[in-house]
C-alpha positions as CSV (number, residue, x, y, z in Angstrom):
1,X,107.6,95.7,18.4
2,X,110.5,95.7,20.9
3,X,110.2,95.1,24.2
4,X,111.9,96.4,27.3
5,X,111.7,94.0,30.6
6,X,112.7,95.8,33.8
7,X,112.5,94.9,37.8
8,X,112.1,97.5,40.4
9,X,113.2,96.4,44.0
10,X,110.1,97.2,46.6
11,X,111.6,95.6,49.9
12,X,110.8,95.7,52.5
13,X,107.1,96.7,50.8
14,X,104.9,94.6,49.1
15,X,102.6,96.7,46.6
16,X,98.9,96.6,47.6
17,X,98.0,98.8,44.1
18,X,99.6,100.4,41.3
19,X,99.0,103.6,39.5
20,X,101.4,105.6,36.4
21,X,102.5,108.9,37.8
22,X,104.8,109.7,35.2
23,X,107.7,107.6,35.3
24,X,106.6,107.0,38.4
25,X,104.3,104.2,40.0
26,X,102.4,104.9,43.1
27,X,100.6,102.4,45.6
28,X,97.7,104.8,47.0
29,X,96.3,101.7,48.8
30,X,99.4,101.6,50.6
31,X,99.6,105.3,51.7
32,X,100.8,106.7,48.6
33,X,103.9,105.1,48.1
34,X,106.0,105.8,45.5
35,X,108.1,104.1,42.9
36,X,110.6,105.4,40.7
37,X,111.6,103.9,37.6
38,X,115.3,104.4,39.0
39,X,114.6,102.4,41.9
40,X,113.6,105.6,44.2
41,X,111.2,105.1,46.9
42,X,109.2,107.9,48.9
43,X,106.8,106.8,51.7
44,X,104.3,109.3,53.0
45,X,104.0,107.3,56.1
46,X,100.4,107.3,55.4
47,X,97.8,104.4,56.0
48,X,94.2,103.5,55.9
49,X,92.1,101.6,58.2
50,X,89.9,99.5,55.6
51,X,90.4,97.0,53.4
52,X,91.1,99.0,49.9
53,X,92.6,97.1,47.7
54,X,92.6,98.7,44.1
55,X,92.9,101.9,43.2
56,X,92.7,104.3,40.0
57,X,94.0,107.9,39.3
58,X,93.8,110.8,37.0
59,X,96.2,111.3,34.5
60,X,97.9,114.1,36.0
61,X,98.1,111.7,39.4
62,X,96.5,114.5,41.4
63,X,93.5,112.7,42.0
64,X,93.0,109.3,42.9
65,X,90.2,107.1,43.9
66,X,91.3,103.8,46.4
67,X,88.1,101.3,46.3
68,X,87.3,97.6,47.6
69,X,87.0,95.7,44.2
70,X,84.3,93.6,45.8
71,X,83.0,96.1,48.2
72,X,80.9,99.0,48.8
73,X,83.2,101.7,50.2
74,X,86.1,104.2,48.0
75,X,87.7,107.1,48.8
76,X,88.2,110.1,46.6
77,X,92.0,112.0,47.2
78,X,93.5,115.2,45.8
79,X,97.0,115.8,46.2
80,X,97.1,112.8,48.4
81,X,94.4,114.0,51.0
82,X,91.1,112.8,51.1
83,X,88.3,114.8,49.7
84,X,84.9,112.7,50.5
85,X,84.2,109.3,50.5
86,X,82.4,107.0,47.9
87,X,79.8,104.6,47.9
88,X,77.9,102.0,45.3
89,X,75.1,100.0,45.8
90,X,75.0,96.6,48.1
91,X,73.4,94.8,45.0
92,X,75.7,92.0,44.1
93,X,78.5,94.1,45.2
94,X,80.5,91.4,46.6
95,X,80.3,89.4,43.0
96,X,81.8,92.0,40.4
97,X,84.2,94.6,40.6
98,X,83.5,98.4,41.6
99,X,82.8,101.0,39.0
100,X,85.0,103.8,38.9
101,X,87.4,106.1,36.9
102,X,88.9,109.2,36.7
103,X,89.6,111.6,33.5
104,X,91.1,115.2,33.6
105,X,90.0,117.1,30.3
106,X,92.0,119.4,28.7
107,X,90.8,122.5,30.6
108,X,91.8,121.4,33.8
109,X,88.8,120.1,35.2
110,X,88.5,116.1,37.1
111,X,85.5,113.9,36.1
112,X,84.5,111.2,38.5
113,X,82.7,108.5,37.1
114,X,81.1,105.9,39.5
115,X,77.1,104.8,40.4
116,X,76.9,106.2,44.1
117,X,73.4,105.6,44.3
118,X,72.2,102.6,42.0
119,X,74.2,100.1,40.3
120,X,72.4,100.4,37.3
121,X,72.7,104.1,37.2
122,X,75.9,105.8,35.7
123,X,76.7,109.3,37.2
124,X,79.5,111.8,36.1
125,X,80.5,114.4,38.5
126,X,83.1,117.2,38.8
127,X,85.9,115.5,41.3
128,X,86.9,118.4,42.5
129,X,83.5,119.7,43.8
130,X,81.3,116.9,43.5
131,X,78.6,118.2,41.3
132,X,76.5,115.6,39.8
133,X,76.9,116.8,36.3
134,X,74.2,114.1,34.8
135,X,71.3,114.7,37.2
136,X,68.3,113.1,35.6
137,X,64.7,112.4,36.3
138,X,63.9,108.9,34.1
139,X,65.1,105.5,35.6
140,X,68.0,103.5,33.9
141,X,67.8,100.4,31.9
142,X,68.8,96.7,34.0
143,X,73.1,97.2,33.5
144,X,75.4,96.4,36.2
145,X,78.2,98.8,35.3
146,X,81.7,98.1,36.1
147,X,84.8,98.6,34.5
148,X,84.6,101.9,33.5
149,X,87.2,103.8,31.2
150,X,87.4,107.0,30.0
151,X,89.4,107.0,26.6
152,X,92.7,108.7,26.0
153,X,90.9,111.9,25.0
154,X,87.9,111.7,27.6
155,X,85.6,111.7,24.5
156,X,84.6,108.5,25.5
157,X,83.5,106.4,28.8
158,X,83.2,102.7,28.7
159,X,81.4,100.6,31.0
160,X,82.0,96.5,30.6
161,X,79.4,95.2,33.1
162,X,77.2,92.6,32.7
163,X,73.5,91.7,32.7
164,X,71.5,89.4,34.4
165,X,71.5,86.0,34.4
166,X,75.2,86.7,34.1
167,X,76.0,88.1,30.7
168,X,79.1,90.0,29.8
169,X,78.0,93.4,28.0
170,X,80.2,96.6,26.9
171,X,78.3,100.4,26.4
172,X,80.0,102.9,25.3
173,X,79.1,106.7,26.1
174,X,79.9,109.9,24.4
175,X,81.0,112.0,27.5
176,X,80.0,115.5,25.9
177,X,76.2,114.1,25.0
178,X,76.3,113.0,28.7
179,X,77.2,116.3,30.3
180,X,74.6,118.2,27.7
181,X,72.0,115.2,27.8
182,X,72.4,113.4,31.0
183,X,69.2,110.8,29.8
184,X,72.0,109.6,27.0
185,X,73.5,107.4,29.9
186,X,70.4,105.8,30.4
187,X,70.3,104.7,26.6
188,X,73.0,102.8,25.8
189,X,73.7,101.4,22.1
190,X,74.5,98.0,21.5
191,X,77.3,97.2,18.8
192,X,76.4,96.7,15.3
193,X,76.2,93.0,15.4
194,X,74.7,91.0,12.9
195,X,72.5,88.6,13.9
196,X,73.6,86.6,16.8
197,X,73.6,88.5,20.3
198,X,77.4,89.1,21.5
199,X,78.7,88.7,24.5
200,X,82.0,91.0,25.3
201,X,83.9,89.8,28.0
202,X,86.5,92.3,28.1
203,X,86.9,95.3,26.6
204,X,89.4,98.7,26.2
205,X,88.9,102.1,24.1
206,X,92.2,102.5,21.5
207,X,93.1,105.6,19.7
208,X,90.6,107.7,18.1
209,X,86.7,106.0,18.4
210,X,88.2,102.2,18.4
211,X,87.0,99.6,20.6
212,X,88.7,96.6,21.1
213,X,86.8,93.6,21.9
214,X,87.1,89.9,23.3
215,X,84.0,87.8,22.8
216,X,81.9,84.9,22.3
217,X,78.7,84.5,20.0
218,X,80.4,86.2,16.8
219,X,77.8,86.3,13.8
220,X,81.1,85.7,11.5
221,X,79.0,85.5,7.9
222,X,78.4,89.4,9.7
223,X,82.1,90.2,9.8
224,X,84.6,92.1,7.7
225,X,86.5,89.3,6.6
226,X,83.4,87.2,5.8
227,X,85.9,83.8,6.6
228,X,84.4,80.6,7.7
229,X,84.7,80.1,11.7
230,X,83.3,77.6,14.2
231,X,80.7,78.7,15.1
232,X,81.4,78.9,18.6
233,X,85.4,80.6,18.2
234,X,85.9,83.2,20.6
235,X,86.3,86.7,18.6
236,X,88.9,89.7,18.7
237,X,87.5,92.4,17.2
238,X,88.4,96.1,16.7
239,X,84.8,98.2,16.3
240,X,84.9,101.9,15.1
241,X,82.1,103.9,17.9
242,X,81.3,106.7,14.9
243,X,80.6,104.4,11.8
244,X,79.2,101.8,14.3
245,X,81.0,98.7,12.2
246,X,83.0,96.0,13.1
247,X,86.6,97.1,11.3
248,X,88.0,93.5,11.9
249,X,87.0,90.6,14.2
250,X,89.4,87.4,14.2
251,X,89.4,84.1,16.2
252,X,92.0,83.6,19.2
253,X,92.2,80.4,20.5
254,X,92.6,81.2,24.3
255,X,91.2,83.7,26.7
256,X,92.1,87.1,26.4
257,X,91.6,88.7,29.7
258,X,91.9,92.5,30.5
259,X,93.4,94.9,27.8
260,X,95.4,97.5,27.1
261,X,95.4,99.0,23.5
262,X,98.5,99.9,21.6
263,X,98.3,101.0,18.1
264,X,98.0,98.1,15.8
265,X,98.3,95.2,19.2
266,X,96.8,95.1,22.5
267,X,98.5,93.1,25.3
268,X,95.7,90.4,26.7
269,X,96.4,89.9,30.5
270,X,94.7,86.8,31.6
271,X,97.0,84.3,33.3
272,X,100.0,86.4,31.8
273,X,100.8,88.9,29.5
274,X,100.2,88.4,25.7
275,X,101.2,90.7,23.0
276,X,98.2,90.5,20.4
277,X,98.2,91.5,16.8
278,X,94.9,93.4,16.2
279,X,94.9,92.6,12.3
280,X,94.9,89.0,12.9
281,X,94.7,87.8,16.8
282,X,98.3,86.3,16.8
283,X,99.9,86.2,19.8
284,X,103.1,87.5,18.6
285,X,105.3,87.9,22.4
286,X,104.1,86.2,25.6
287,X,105.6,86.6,28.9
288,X,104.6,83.0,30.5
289,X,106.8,83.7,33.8
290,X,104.7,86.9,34.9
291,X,101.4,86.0,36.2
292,X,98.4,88.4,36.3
293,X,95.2,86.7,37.1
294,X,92.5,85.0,35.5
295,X,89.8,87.6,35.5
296,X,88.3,87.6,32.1
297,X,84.3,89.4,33.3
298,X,83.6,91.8,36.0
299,X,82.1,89.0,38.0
300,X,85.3,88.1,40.1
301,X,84.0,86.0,42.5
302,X,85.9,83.4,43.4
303,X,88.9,83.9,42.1
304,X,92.2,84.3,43.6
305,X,93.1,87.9,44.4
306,X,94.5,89.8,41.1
307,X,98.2,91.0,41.3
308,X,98.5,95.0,41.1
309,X,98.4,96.2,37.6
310,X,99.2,99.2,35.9
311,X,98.5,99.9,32.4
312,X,99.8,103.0,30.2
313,X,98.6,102.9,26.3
314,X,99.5,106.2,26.1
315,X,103.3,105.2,27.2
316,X,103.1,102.0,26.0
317,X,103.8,100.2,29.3
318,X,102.4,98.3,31.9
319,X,103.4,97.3,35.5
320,X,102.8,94.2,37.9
321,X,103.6,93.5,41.1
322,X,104.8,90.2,42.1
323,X,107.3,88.7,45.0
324,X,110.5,90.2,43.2
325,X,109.1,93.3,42.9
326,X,107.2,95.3,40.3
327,X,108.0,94.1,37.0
328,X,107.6,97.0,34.0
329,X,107.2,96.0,30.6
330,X,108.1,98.7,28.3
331,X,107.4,98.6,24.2
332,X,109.0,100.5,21.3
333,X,106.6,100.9,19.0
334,X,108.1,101.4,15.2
């Protein structure tokens, strides 16, 4: 797989967030800034008087939502103008990161999912109204949801939280059983495991049902390839949601970070960039000079601030901001 290394000039700005727009990348937390790929730049002249400092958008950019990771307050925008604002929950807010994400489905219409009243309690609602959409009468299981993704085709939503007394966890949701069962999101499945209890530290949706995983605890007598590990290697794993089955699961021998899912490799972003094979957890392209954090849970606690970061499966690219600029890494894939 090929990889393009660019630099986009940003003085006399420093990025406070990025988002895809396109070919475009746009720092909402900043007023809506925009970045061309061609070294454009178009400032709203817009700012906001909190301390946002992450943001996430639809794929069509028209919505976006700017949040404090380790807060309580977001914003929702349309068209860069603010619709409403956001809440979560006080509980623990200030020890893992907000939970919220955008999806716009093929018929036109925004979902917004967040937990504006209870952090254990996973709502869906239509952005551009704000109907709750999973109104529900039963309480929710213990899950401190954060995280959340919606996959490439908004069939799925993924939530990698964590339980107490802290344990990583991953759920994922089927988003049409939600909107016709809203109780589903209050019944989340656990992977097909084996016998040992995993803990999932990070995880992303691929293509079609697949869900990548890094993790610790692997049952590997459980797994596909049936190989002899330690018993306490850290696992890679690729797990199918519909046959609910492990379709690989191989050792890596560092940590693995936040992920972004391309076709048969994933690129691992804890201290820096790592192209992974999926078949086999080799690191096959590293980019050692470009740092992005060491945020490997949704408990982020008391670690340094996290660089802005921008990830694109679907264009096979991602984006970081750092002190020359914002540095886009963009793959060929054969």
């Amino acid at each position: 797989m090929k990889a393009e290394h660019l630099v986009i000039p940003t003085a006399p700005y420093t990025p406070e967030s990025l988002c895809w727009s396109g070919d475009a990348l746009i720092d909402w937390v900043s007023g809506g800034i925009r970045y061309g790929l061609d070294g454009s730049v178009a400032d709203p002249s817009i700012r906001y008087g909190y301390r946002f400092d992450a943001a996430v958008s639809s794929q069509d950019g028209r919505y976006a939502a700017l949040y404090e990771k380790l807060g309580t307050k977001a914003i929702l925008l349309r068209d860069g103008k603010q619709v409403r604002e956001l809440n979560r929950s006080y509980y623990h807010a200030d020890a893992y990161e907000y939970p919220i994400a955008l999806h716009t489905l093929p018929n036109g219409r925004t979902l917004l999912a967040h937990c504006p009243e209870e952090y254990c309690r996973l709502e869906i609602e239509d952005a551009e109204t704000g109907e709750r959409l999973t109104r529900r009468g039963d309480d929710s299981p213990d899950v401190f949801h954060s995280r959340l993704q919606f996959s490439r085709d908004g069939r799925f939503l993924l939530s990698a939280g964590w339980l107490w007394h802290p344990v990583d966890v991953a759920y994922a949701f089927d988003v049409t059983r939600a909107l016709e069962q809203p109780e589903s999101l209050d019944r989340p499945q656990d992977l097909e495991l084996g016998e040992s209890f995993l803990e999932i530290h990070t995880a992303a949706l691929g293509a079609r049902d697949t869900l990548v995983v890094w993790c610790s605890g692997v049952d590997w007598d459980a797994m596909p390839s049936k190989k002899e590990q330690p018993e306490d290697a850290a696992g890679f794993g690729v797990y199918s949601l519909t046959e609910r089955r492990f379709l690989s699961m191989v050792p890596v021998e560092e940590p693995v970070g936040a992920l972004m899912v391309m076709e048969n490799h994933a690129v691992g972003f804890f201290d820096h960039p790592k192209l992974i094979e999926l078949a086999t957890g080799r690191v096959v392209r590293s980019w050692p000079g470009l740092a992005t954090g060491k945020q490997g849970s949704s408990i982020i606690r008391g670690l340094p601030p996290q660089p802005p970061l921008a990830m694109d499966p679907t264009g096979c690219r991602f984006a970081v901001g750092t002190d020359k600029g914002i540095e886009v890494v963009r793959f060929t894939v054969p």
